[in-house]
Biopython code that builds the backbone (N, CA, C, O; Angstrom):
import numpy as np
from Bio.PDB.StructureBuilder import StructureBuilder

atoms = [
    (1, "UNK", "N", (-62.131, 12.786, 2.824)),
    (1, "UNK", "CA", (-61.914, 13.951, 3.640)),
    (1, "UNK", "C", (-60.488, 14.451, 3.420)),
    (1, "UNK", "O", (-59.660, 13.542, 3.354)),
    (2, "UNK", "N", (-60.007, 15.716, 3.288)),
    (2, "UNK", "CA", (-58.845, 16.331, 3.017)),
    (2, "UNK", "C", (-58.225, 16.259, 4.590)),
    (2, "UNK", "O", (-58.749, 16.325, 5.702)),
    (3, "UNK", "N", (-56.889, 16.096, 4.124)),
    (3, "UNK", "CA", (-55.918, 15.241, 5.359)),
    (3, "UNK", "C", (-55.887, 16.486, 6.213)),
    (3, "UNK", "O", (-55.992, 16.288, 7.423)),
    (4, "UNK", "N", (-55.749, 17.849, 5.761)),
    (4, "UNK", "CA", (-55.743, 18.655, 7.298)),
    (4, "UNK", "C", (-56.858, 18.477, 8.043)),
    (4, "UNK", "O", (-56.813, 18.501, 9.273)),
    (5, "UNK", "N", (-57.943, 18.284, 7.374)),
    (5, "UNK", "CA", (-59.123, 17.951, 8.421)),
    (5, "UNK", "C", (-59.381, 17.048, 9.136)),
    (5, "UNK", "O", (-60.021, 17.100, 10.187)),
    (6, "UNK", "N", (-58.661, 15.665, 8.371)),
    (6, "UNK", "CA", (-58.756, 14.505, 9.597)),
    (6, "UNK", "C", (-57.926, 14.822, 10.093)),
    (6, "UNK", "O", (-58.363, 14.675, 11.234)),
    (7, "UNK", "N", (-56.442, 15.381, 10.296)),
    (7, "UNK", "CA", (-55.595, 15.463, 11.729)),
    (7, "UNK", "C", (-56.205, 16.115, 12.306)),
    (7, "UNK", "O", (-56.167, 15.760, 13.484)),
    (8, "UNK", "N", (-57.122, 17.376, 12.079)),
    (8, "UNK", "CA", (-57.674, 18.231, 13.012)),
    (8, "UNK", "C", (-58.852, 17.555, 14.093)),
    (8, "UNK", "O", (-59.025, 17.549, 15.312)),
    (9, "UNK", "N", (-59.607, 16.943, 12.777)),
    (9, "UNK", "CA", (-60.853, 15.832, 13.574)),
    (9, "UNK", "C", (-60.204, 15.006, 14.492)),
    (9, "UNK", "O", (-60.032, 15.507, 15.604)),
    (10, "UNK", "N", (-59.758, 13.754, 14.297)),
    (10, "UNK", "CA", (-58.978, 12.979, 14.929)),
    (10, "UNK", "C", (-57.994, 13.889, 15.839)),
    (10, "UNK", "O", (-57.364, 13.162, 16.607)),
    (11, "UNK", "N", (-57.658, 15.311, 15.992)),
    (11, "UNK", "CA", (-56.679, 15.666, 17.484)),
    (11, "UNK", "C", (-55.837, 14.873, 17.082)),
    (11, "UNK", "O", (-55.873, 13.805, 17.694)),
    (12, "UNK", "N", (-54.779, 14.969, 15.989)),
    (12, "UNK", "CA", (-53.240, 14.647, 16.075)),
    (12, "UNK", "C", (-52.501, 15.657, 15.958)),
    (12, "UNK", "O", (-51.297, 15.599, 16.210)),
    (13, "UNK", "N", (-53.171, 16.872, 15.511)),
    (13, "UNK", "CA", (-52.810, 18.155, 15.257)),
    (13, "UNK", "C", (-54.362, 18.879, 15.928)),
    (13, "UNK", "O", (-55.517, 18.462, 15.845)),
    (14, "UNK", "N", (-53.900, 19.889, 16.474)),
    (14, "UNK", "CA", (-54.411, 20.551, 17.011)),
    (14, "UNK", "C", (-55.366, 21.613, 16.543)),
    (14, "UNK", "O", (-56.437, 21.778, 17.128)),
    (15, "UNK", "N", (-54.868, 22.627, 15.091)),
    (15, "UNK", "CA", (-55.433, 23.238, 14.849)),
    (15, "UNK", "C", (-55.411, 22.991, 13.049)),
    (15, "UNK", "O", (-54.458, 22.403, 12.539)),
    (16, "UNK", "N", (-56.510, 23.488, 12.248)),
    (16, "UNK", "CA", (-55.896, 22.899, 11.091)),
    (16, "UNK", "C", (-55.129, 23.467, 10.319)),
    (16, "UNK", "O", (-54.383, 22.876, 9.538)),
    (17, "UNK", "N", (-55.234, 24.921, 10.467)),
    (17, "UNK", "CA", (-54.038, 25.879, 10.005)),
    (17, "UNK", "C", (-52.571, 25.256, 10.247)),
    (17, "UNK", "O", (-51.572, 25.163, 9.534)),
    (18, "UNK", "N", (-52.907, 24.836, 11.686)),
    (18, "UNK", "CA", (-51.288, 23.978, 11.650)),
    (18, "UNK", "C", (-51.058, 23.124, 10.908)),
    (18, "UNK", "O", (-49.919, 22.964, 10.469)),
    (19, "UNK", "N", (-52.318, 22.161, 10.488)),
    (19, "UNK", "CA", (-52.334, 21.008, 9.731)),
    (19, "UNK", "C", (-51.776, 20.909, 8.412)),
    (19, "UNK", "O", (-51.211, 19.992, 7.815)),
    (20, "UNK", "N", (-52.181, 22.474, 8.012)),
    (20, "UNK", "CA", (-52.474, 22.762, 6.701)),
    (20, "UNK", "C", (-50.834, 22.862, 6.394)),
    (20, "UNK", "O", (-50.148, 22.136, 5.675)),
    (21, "UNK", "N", (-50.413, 24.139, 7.275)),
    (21, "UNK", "CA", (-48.693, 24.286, 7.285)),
    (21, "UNK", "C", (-47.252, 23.298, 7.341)),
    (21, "UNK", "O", (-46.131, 23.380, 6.840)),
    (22, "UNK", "N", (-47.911, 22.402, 8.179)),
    (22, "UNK", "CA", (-47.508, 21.427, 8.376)),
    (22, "UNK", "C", (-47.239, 20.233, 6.903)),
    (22, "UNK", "O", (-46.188, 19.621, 6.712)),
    (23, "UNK", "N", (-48.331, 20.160, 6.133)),
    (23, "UNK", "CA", (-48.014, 19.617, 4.695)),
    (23, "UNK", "C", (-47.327, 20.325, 3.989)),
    (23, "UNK", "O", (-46.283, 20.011, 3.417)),
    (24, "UNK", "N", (-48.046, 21.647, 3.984)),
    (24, "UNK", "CA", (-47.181, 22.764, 2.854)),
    (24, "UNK", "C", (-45.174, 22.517, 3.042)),
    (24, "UNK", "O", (-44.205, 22.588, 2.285)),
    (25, "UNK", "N", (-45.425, 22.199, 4.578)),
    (25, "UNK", "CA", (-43.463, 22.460, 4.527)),
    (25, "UNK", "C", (-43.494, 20.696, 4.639)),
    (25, "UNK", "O", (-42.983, 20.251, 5.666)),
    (26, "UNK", "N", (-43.851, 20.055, 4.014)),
    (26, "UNK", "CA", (-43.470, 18.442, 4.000)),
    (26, "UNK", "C", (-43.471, 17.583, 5.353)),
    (26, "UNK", "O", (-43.179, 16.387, 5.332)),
    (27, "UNK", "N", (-43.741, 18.112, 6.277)),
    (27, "UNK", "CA", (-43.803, 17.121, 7.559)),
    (27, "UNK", "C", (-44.596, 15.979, 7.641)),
    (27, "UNK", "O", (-44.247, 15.105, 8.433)),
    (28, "UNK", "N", (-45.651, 15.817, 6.933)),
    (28, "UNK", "CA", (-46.676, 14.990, 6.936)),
    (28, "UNK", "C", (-46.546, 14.043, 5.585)),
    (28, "UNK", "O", (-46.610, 14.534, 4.458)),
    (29, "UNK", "N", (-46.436, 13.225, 5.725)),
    (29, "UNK", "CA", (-46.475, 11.868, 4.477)),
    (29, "UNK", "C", (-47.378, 11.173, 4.779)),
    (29, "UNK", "O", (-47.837, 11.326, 5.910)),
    (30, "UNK", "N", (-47.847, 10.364, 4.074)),
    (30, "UNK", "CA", (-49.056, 9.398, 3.053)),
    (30, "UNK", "C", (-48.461, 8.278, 2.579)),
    (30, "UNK", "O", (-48.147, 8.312, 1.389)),
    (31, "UNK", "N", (-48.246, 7.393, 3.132)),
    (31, "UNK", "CA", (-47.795, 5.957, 2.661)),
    (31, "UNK", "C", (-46.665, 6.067, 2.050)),
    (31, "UNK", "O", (-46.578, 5.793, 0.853)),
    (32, "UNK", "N", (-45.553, 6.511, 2.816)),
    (32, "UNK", "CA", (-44.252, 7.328, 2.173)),
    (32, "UNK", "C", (-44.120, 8.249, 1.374)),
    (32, "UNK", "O", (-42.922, 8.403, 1.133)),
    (33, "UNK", "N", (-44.927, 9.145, 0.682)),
    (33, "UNK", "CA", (-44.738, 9.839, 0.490)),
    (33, "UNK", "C", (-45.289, 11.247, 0.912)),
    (33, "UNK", "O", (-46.388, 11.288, 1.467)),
    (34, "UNK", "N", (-44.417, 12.685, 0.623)),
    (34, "UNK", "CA", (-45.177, 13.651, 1.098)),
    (34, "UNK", "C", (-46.397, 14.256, 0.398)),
    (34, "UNK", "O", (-46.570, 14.483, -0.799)),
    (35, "UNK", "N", (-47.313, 14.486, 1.602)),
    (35, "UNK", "CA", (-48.342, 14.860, 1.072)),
    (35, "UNK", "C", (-49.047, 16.271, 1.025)),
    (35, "UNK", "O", (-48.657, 17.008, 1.931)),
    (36, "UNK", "N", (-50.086, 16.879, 0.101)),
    (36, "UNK", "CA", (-50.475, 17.876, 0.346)),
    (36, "UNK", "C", (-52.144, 18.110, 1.013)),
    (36, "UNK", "O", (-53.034, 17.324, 0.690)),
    (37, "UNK", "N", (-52.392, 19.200, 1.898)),
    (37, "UNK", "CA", (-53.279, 19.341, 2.503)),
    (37, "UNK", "C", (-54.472, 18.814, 1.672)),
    (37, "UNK", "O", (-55.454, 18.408, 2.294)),
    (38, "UNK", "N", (-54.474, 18.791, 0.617)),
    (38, "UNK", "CA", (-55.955, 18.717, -0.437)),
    (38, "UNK", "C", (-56.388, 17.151, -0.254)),
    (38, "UNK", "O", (-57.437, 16.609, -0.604)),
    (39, "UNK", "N", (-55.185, 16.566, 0.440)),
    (39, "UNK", "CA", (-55.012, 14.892, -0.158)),
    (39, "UNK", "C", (-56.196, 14.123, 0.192)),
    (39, "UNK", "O", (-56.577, 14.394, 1.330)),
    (40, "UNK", "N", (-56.765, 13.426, -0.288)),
    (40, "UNK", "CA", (-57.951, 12.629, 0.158)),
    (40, "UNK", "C", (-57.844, 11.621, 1.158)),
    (40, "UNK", "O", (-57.370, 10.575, 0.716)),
    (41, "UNK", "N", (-58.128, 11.608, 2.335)),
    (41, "UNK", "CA", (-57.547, 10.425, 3.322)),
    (41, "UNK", "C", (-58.771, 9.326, 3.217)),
    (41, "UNK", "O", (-59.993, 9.449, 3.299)),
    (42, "UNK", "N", (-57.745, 7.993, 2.959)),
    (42, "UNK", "CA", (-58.404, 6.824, 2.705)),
    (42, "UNK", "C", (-58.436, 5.615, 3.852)),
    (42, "UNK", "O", (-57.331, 5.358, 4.330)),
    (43, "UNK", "N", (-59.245, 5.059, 4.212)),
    (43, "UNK", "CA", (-59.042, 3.536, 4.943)),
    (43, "UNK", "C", (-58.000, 3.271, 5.345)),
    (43, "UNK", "O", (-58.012, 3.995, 6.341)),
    (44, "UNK", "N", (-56.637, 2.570, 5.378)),
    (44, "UNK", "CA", (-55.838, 1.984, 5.068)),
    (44, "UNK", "C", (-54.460, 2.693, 5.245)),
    (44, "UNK", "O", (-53.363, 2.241, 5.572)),
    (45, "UNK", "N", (-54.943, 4.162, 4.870)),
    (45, "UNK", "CA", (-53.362, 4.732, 4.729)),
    (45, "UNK", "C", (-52.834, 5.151, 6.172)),
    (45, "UNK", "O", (-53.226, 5.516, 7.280)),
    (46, "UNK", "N", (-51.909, 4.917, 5.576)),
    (46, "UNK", "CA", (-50.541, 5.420, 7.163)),
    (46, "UNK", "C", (-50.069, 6.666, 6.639)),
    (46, "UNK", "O", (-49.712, 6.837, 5.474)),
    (47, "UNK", "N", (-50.087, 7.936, 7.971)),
    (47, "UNK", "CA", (-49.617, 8.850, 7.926)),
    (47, "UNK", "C", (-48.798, 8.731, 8.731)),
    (47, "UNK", "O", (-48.955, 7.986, 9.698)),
    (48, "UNK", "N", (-47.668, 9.469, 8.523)),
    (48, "UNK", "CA", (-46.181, 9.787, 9.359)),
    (48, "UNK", "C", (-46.445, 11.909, 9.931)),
    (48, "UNK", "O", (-46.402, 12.878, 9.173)),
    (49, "UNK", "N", (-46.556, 11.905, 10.632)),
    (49, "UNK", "CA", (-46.674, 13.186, 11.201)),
    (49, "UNK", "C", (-44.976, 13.272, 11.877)),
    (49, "UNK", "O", (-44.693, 12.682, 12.920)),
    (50, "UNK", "N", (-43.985, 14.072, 11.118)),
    (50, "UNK", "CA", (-42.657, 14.857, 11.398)),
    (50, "UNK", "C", (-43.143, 16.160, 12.200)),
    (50, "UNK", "O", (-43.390, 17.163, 11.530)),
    (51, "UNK", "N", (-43.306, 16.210, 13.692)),
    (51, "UNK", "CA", (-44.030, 17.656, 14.078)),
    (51, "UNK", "C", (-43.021, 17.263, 15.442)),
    (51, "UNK", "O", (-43.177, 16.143, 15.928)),
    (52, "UNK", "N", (-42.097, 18.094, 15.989)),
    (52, "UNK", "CA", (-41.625, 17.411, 17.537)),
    (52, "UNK", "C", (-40.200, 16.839, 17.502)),
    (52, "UNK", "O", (-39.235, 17.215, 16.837)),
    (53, "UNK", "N", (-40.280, 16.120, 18.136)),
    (53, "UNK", "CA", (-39.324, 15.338, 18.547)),
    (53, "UNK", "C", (-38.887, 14.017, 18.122)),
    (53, "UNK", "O", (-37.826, 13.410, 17.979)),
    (54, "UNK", "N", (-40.456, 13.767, 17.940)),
    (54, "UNK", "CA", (-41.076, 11.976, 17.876)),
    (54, "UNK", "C", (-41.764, 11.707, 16.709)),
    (54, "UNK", "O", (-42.987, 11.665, 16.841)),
    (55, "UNK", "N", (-41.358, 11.530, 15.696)),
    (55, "UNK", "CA", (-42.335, 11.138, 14.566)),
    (55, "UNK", "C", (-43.118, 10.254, 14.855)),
    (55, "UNK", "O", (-42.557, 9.244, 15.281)),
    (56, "UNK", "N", (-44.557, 10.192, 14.783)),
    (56, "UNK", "CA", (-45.760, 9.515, 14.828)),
    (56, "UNK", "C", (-45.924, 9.349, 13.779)),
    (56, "UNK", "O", (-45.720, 10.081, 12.810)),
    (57, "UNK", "N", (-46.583, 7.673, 13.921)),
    (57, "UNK", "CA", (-46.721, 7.164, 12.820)),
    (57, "UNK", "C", (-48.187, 6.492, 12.803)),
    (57, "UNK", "O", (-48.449, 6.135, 13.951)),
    (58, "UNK", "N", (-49.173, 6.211, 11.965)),
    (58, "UNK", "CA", (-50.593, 6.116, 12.456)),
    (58, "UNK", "C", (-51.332, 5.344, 11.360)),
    (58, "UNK", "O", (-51.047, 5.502, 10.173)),
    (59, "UNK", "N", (-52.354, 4.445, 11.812)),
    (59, "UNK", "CA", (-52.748, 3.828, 10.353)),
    (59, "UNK", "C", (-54.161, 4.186, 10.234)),
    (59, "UNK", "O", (-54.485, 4.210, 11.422)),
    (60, "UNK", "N", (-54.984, 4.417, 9.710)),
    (60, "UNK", "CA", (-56.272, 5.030, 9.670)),
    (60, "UNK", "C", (-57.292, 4.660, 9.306)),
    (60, "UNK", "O", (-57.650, 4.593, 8.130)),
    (61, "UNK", "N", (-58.315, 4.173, 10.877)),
    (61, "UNK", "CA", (-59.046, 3.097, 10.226)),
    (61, "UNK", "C", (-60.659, 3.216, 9.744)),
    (61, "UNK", "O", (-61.441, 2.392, 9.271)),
    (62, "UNK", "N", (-60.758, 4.456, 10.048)),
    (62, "UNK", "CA", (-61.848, 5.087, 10.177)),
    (62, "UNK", "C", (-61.769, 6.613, 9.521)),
    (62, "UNK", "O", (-60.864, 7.435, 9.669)),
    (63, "UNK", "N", (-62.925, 6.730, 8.794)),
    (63, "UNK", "CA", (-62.831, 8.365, 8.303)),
    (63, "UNK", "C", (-63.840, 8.649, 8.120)),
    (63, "UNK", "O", (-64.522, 8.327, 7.147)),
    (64, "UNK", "N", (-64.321, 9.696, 9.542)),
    (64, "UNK", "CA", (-65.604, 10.799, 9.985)),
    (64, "UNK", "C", (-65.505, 11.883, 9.828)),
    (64, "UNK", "O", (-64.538, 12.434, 10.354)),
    (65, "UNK", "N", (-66.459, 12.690, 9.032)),
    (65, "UNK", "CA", (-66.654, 14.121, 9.086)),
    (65, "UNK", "C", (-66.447, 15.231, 10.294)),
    (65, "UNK", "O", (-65.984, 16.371, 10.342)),
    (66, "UNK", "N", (-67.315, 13.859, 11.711)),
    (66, "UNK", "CA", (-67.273, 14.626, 12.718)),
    (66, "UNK", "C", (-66.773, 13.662, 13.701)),
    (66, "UNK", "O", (-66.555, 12.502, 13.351)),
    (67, "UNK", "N", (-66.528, 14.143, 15.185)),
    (67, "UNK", "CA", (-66.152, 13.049, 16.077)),
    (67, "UNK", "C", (-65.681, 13.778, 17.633)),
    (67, "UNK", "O", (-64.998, 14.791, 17.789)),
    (68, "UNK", "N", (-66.233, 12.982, 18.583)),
    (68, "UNK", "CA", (-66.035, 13.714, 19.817)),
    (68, "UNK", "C", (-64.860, 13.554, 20.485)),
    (68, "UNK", "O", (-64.225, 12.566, 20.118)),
    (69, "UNK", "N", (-64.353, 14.228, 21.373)),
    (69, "UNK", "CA", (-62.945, 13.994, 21.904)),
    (69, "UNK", "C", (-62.584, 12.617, 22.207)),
    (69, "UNK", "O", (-61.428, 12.215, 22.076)),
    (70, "UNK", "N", (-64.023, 11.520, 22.810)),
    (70, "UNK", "CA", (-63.571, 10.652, 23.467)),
    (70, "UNK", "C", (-63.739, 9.151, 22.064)),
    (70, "UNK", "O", (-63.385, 8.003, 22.334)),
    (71, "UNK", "N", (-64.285, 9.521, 20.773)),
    (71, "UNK", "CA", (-64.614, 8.533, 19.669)),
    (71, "UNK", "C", (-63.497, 9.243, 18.747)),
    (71, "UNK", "O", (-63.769, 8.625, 17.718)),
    (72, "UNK", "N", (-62.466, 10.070, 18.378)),
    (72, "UNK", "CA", (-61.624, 10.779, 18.084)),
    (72, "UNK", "C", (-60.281, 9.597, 17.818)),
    (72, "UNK", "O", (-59.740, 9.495, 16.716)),
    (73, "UNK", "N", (-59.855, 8.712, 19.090)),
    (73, "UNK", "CA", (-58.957, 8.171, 19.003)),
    (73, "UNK", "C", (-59.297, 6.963, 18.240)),
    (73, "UNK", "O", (-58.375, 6.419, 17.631)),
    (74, "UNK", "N", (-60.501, 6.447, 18.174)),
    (74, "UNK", "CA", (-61.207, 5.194, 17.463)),
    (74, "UNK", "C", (-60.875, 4.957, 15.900)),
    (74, "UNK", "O", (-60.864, 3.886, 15.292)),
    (75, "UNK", "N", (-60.569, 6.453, 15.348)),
    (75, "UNK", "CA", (-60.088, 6.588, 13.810)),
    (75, "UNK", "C", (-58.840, 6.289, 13.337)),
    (75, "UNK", "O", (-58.533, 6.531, 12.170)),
    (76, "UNK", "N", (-58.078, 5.779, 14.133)),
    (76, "UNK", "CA", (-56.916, 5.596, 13.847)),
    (76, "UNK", "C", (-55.702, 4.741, 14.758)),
    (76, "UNK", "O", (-55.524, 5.051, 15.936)),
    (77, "UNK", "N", (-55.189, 4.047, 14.347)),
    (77, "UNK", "CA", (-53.987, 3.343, 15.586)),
    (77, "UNK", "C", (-52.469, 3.619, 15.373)),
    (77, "UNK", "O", (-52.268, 3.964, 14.209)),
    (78, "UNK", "N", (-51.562, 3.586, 15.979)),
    (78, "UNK", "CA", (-50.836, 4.084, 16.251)),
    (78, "UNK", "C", (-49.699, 2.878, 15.744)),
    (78, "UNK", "O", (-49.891, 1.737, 16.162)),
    (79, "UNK", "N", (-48.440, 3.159, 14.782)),
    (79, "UNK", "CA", (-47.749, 2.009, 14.662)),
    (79, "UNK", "C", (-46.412, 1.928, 14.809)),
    (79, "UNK", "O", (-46.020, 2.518, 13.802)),
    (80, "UNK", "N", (-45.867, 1.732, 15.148)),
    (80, "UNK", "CA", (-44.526, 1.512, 15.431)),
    (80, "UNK", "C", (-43.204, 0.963, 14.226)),
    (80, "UNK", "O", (-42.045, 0.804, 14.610)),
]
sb = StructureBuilder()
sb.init_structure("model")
sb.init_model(0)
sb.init_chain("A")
sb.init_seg("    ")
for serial, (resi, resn, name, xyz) in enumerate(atoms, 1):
    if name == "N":
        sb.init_residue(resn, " ", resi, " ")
    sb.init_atom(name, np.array(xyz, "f"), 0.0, 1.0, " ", f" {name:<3s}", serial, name[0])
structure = sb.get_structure()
């Protein structure tokens, strides 16, 4: 699945246009490095979302086409 769509699916980003913008200007990295919207999101990888105040950082454990607000957070954990 292309990474603006899982932030959009998963609700870490809100809309995916933002998602999309959001790579284009480098905020978003892929296992250290920056990534582009096209990127294929895999199992395993950690995204760093630069959006705010607070860089979030997230490991991704799950990757659905679709997903409801409340199975949404299940795709991913949060890492410190």
């Amino acid at each position: 699945m292309r990474l603006d769509k899982y932030l959009k699916v998963t609700r870490l980003i809100k809309r995916r246009t933002i998602a999309n913008e959001a790579c284009d200007a480098g905020r978003i990295s892929v296992n250290g490095k920056p990534a582009r919207a096209s990127y294929d999101v895999k199992v395993g990888d950690v995204l760093e979302i630069n959006l705010g105040s607070k860089p979030l950082k997230v490991k991704v454990l799950e990757v659905s086409e679709y997903a409801t607000k409340e199975t949404a957070s299940t795709q991913y954990v949060v890492v410190d």
